[in-house]
Backbone as a printed PyTorch tensor [residue, N CA C, xyz], in Angstrom:
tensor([[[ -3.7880,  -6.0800,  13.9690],
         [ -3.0020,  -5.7850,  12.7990],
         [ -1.7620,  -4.9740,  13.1720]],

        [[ -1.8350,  -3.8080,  14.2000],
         [ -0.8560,  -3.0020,  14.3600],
         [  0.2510,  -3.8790,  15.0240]],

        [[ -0.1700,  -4.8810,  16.1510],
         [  1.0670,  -5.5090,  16.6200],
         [  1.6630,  -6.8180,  15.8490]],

        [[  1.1330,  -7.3880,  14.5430],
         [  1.5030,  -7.9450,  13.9460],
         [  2.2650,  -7.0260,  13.1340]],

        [[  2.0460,  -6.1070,  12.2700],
         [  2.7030,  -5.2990,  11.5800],
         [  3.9730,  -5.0210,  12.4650]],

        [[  4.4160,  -5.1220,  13.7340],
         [  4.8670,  -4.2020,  14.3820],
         [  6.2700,  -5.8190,  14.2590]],

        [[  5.7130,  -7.1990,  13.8620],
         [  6.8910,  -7.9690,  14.1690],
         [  6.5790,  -8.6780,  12.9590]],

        [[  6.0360,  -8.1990,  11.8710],
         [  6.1770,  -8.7080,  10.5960],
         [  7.0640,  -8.8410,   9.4160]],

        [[  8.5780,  -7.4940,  10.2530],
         [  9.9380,  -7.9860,   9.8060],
         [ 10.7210,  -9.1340,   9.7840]],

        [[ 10.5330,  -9.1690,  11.2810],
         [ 11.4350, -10.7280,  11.7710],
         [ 10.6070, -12.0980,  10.9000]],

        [[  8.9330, -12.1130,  10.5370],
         [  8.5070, -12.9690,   9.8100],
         [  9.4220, -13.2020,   8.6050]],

        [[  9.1560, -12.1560,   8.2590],
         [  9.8850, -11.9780,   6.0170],
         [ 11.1630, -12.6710,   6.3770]],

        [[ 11.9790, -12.1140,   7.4120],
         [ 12.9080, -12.6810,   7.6600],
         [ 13.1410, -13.9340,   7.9130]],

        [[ 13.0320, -14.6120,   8.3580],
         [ 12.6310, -15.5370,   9.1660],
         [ 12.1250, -17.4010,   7.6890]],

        [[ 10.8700, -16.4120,   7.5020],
         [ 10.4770, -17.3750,   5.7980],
         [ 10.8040, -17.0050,   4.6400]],

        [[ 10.6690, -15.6090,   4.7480],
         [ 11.4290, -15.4600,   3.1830],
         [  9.9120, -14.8110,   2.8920]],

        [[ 10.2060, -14.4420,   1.6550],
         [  8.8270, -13.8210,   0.4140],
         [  7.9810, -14.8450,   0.0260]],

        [[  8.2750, -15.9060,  -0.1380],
         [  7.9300, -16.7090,  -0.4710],
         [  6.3190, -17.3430,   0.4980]],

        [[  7.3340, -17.6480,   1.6060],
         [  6.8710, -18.2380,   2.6090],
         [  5.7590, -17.1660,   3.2610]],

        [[  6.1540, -16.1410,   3.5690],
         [  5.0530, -15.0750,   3.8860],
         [  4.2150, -14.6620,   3.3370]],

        [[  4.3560, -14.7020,   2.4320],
         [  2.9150, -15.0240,   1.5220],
         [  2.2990, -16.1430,   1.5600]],

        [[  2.9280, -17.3080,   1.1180],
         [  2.1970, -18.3120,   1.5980],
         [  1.3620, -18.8070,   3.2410]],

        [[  2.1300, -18.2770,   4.8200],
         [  1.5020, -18.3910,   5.1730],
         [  0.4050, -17.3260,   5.6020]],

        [[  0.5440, -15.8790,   4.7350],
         [ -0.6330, -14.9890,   4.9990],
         [ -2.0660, -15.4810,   4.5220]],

        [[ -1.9640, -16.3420,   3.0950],
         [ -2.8680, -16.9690,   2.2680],
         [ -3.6470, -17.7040,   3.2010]],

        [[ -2.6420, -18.5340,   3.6310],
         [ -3.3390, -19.7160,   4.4350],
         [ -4.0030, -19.1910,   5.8440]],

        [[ -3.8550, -18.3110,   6.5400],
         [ -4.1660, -17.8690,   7.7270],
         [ -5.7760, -16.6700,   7.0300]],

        [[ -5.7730, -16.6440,   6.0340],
         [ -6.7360, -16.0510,   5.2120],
         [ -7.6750, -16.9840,   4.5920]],

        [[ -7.2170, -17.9550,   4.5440],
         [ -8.3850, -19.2750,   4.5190],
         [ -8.6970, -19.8420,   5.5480]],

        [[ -7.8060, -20.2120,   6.0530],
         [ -8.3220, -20.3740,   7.9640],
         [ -9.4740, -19.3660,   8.6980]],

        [[ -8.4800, -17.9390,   8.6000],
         [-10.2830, -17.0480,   9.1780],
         [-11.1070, -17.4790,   8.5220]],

        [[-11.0800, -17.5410,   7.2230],
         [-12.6840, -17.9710,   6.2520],
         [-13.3700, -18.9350,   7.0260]],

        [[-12.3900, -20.2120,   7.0950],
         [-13.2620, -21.0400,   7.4690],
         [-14.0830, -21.4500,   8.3190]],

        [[-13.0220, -20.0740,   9.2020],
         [-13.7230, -20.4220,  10.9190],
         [-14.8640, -19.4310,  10.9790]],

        [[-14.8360, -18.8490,   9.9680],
         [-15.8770, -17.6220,   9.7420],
         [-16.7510, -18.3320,   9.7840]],

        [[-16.7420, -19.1070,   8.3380],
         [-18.0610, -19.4430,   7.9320],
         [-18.6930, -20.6990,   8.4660]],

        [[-17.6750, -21.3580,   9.6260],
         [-17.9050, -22.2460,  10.8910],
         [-18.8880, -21.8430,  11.8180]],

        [[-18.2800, -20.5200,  12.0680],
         [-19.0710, -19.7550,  13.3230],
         [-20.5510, -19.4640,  12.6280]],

        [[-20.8130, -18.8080,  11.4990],
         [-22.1140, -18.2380,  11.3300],
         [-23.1410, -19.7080,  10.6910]],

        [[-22.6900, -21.0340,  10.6440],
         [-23.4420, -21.6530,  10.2810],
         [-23.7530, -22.3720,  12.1070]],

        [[-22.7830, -22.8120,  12.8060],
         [-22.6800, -23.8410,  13.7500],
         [-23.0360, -22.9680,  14.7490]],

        [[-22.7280, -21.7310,  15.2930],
         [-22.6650, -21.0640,  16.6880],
         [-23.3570, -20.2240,  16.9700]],

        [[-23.6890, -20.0910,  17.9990],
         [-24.4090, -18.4790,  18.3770],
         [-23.5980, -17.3390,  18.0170]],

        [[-23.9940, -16.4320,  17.5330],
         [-23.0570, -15.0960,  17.0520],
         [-22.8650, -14.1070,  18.7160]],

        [[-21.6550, -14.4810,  18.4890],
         [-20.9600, -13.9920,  20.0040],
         [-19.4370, -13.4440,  19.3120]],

        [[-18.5830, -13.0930,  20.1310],
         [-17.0900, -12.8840,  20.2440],
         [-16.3090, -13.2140,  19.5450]],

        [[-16.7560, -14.9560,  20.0940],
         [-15.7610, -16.0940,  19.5750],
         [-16.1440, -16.5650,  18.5560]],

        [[-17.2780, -16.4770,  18.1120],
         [-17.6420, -16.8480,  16.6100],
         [-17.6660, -15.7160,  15.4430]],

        [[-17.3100, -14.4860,  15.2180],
         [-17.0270, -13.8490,  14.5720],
         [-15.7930, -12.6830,  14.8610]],

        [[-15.3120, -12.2190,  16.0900],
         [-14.5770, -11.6910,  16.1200],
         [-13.3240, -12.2250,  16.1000]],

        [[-12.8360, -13.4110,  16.2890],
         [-11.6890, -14.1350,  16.7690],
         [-11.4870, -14.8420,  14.8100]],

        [[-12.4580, -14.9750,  14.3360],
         [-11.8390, -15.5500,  13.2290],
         [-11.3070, -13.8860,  12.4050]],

        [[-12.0410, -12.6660,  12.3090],
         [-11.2800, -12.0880,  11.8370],
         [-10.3160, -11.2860,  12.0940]],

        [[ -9.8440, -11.4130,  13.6010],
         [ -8.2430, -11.6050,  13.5080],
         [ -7.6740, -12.1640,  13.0100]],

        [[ -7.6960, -13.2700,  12.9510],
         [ -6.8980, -14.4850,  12.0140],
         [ -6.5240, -14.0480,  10.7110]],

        [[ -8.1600, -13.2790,  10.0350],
         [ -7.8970, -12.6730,   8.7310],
         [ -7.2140, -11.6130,   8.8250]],

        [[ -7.1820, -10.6840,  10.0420],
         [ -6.3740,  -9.2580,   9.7070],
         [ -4.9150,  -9.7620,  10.1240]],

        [[ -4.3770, -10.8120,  10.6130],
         [ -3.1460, -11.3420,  10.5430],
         [ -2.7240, -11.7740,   9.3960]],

        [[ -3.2980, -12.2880,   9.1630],
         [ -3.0050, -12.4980,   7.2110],
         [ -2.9140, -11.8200,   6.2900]],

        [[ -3.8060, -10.5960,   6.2770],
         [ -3.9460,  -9.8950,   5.6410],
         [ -2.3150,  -9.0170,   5.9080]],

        [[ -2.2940,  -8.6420,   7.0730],
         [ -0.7540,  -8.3770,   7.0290],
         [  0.5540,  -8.8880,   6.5710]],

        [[  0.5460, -10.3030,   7.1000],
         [  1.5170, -10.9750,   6.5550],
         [  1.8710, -10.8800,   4.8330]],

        [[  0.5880, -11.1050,   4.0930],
         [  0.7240, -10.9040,   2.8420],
         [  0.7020,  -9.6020,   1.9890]],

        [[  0.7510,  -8.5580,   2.9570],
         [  0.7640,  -6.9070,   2.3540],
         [  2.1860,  -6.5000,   2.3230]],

        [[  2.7100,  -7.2670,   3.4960],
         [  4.1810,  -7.0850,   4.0690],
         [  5.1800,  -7.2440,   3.0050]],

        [[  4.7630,  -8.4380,   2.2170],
         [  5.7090,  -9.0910,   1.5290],
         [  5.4040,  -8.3970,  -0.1580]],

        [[  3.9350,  -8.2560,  -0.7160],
         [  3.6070,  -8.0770,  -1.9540],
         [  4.1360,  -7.4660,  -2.5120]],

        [[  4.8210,  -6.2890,  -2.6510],
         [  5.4580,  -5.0400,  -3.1140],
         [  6.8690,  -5.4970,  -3.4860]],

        [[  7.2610,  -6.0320,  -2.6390],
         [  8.3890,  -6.5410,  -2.6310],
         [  8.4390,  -7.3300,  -3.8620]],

        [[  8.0960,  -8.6620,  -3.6130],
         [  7.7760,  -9.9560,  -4.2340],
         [  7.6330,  -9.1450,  -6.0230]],

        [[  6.3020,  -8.4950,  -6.0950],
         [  6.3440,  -7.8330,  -8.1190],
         [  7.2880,  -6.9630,  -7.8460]],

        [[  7.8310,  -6.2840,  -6.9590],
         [  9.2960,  -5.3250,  -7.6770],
         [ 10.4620,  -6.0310,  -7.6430]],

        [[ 10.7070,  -7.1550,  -7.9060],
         [ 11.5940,  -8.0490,  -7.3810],
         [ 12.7470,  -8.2320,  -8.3270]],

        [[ 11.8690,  -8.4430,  -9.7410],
         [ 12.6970,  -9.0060, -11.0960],
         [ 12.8480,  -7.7720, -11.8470]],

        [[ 12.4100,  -6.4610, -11.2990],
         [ 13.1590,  -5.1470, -12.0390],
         [ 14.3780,  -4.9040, -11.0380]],

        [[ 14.6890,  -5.2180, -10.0540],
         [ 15.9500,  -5.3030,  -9.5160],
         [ 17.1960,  -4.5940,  -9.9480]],

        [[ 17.4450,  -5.2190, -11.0740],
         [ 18.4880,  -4.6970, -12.0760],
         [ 18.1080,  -3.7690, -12.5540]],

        [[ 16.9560,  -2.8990, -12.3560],
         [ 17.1070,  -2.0440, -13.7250],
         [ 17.0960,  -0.5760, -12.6320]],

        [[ 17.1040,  -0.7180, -11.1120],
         [ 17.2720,   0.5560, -10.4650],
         [ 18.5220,   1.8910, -11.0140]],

        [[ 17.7420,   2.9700, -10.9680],
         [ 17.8420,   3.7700, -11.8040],
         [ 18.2460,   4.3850, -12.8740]],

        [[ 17.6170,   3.6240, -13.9960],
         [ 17.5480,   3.7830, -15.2520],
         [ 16.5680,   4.0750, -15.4920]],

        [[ 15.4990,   5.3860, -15.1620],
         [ 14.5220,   6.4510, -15.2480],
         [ 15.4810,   7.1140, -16.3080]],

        [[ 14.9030,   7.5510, -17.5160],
         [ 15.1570,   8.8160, -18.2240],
         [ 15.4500,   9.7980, -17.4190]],

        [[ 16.9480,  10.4080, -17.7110],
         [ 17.4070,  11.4620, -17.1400],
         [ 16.7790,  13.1360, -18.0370]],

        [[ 16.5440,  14.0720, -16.8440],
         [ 16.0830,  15.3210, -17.4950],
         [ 16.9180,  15.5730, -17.9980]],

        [[ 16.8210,  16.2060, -19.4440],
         [ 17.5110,  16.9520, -20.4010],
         [ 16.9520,  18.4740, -20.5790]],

        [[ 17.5910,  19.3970, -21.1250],
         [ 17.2880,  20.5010, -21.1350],
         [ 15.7490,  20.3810, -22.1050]],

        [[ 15.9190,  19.6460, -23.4960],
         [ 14.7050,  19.2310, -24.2610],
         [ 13.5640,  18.8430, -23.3260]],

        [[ 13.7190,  17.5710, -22.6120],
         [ 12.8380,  16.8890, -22.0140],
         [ 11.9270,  18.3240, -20.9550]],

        [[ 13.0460,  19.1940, -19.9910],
         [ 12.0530,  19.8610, -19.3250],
         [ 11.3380,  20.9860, -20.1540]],

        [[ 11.6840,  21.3750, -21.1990],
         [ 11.4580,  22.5060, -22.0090],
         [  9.6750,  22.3410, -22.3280]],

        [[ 10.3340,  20.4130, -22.8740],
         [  8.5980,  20.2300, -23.2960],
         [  7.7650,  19.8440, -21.8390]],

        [[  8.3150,  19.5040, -20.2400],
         [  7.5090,  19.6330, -20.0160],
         [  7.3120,  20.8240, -19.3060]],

        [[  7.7780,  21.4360, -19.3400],
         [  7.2240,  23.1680, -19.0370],
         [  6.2960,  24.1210, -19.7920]],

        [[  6.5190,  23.3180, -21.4190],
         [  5.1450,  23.8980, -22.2190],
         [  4.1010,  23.0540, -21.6860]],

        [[  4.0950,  22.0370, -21.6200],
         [  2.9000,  20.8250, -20.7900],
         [  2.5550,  21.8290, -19.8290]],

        [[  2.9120,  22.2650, -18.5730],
         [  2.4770,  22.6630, -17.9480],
         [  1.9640,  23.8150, -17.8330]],

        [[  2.2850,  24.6910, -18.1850],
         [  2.1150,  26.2170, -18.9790],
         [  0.4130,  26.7800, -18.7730]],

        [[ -0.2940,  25.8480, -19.2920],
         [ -1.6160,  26.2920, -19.4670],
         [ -2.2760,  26.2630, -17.9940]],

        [[ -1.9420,  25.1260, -17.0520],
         [ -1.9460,  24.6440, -16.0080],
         [ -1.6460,  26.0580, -15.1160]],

        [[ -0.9220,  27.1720, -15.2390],
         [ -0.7330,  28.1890, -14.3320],
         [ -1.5900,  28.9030, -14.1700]],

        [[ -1.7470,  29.9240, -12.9930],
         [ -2.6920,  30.5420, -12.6510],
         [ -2.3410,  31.7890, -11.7110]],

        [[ -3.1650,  32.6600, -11.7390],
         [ -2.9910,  33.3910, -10.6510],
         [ -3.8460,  33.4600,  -9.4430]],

        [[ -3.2920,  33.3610,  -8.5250],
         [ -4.6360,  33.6700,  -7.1220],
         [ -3.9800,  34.7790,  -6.6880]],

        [[ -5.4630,  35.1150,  -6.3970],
         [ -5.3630,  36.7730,  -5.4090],
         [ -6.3490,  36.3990,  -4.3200]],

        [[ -7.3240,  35.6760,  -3.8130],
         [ -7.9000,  36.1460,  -3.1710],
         [ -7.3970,  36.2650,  -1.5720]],

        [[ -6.2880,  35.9850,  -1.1770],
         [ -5.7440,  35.7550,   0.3540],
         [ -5.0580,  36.7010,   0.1770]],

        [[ -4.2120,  37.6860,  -0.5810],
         [ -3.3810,  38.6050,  -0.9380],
         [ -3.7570,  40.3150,  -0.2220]],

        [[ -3.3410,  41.1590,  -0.8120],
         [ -3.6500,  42.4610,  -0.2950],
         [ -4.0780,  42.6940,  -1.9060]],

        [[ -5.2190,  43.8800,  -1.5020],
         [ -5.6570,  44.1870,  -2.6950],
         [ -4.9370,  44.7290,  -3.8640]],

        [[ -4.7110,  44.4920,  -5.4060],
         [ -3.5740,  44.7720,  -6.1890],
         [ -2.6190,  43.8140,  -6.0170]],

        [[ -2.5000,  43.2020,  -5.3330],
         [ -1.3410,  42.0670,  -5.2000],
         [ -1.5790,  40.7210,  -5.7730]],

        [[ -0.9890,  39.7850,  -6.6280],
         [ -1.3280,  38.2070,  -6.9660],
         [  0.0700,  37.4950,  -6.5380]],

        [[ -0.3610,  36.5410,  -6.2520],
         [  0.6370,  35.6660,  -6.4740],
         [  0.6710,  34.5940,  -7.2870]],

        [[  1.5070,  34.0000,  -8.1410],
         [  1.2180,  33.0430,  -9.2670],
         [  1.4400,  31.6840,  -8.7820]],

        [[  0.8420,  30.8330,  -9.6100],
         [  0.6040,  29.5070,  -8.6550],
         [  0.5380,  28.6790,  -9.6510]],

        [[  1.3340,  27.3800,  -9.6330],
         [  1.1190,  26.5900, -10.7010],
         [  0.4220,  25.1250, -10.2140]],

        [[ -0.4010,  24.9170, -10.9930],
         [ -1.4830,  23.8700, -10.9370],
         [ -0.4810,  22.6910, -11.2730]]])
């Protein structure tokens, strides 16, 4: 996984979002199959269970690479248009938080607190 991750730029690049997902899917049905090849047909060795789930942790990359991307895709346009703080907005959330404060003393010198907000 780490040395796939490590050239799973030049992939995206290369196919696109599209495509990298599609072939993470497919390389994720492929381990399956060879999975479930190996534990019906073979002696359980190496090559019958370890080698197919590489296949899956290659896939599994390919298609992690791209996902995030792919659903944040069509808010595009709307980068940053977050509600801006207003003096109102922090007021109320500073009463929000309010109850949330606290004091600790116990690491302090005796008589001493320091206040700490949760």
């Amino acid at each position: 996984m780490i040395v796939t991750a490590r050239f799973a730029k030049r992939f995206v690049m290369r196919w696109g979002i599209a495509g990298s997902l599609s072939g993470g899917m497919a390389l994720l049905l492929l381990g399956a199959m060879l999975l479930a090849f190996g534990e019906l047909f073979l002696q359980p060795s190496l090559l019958s269970f370890v080698a197919p789930m590489w296949i899956i942790a290659i896939g599994i990359v390919l298609a992690t690479a791209v996902t995030a991307n792919g659903a944040l895709d069509a808010f595009g346009d709307m980068t940053g248009t977050a509600a801006r703080s207003t003096p109102a907005s922090r007021a109320s959330s500073s009463a929000l938080l309010e109850p949330c404060s606290c004091f600790c003393s116990g690491a302090t010198a005796p008589g001493r607190s320091w206040a700490m907000s949760v």
